[in-house]
C-alpha positions as CSV (number, residue, x, y, z in Angstrom):
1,X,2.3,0.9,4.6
2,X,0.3,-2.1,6.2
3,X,-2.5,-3.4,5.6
4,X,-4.5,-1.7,8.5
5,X,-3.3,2.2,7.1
6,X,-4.0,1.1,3.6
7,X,-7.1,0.4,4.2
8,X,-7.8,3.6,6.3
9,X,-6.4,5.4,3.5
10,X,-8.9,3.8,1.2
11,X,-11.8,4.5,3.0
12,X,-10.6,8.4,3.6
13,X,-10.4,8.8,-0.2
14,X,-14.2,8.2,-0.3
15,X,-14.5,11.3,1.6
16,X,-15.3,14.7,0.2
17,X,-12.5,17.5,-1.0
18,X,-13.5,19.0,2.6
19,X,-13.7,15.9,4.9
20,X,-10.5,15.1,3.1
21,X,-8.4,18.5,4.3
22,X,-9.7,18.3,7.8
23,X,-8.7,14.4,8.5
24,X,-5.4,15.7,6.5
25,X,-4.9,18.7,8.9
26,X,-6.0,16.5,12.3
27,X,-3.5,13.7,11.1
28,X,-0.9,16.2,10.2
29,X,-1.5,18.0,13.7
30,X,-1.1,15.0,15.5
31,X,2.5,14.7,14.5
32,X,3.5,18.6,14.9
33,X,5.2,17.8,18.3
34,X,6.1,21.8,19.1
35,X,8.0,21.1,22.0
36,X,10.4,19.9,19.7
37,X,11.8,22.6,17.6
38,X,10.7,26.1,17.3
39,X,8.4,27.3,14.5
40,X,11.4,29.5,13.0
41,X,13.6,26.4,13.0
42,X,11.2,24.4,10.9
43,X,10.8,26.9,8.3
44,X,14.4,27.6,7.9
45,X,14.8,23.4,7.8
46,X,12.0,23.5,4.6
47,X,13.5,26.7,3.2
48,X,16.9,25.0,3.3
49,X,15.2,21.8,1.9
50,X,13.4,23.5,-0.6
51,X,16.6,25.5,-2.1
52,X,18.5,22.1,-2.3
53,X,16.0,20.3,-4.5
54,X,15.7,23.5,-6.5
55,X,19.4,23.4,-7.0
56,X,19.1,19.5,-7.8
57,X,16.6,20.5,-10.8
58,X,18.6,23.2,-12.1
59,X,21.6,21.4,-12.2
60,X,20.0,18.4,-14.1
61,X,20.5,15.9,-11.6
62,X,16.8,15.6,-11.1
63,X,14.1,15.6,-13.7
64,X,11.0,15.4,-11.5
65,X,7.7,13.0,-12.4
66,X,5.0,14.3,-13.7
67,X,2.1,14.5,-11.6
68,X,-0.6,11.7,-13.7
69,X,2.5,9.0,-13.0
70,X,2.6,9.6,-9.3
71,X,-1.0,9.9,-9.2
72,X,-1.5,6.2,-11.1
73,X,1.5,4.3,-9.1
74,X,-0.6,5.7,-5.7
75,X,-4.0,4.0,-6.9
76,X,-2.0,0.9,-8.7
77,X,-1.0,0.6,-4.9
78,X,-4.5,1.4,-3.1
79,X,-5.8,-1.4,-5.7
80,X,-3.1,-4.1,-4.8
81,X,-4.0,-4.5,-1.1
């Protein structure tokens, strides 16, 4: 991530829980390019997705994290830059 989006993201974490969701949902919107694949297409692409990671964790080829050591490497990284 540069330094220019790290930064951004910085200052959006300073937002509140409902500022947050709607800069989430705008950013999120601005990549939804429906043009390029059809609503029913893109869920059965996640569904697939989903299914295949499932299968991973079942199978024990993939434990998972736990949420607190995903949630500390993210702000060790917001703190670095």
């Amino acid at each position: 991530m540069s330094d220019r989006a790290q930064a951004l993201l910085r200052e959006a974490l300073t937002l509140s829980p409902d500022e947050r969701a709607d800069v989430a949902a705008e950013l999120l919107a601005s990549l939804d390019d429906s043009t390029v694949e059809e609503p029913a297409a893109v869920q059965a692409a996640w569904a697939r997705e989903i299914e295949r990671r499932a299968r991973r964790v079942l199978a024990g080829d993939s434990a998972g994290e736990p949420w607190e050591s995903v949630r500390d490497r993210i702000a060790r990284r917001l703190t670095e830059g």
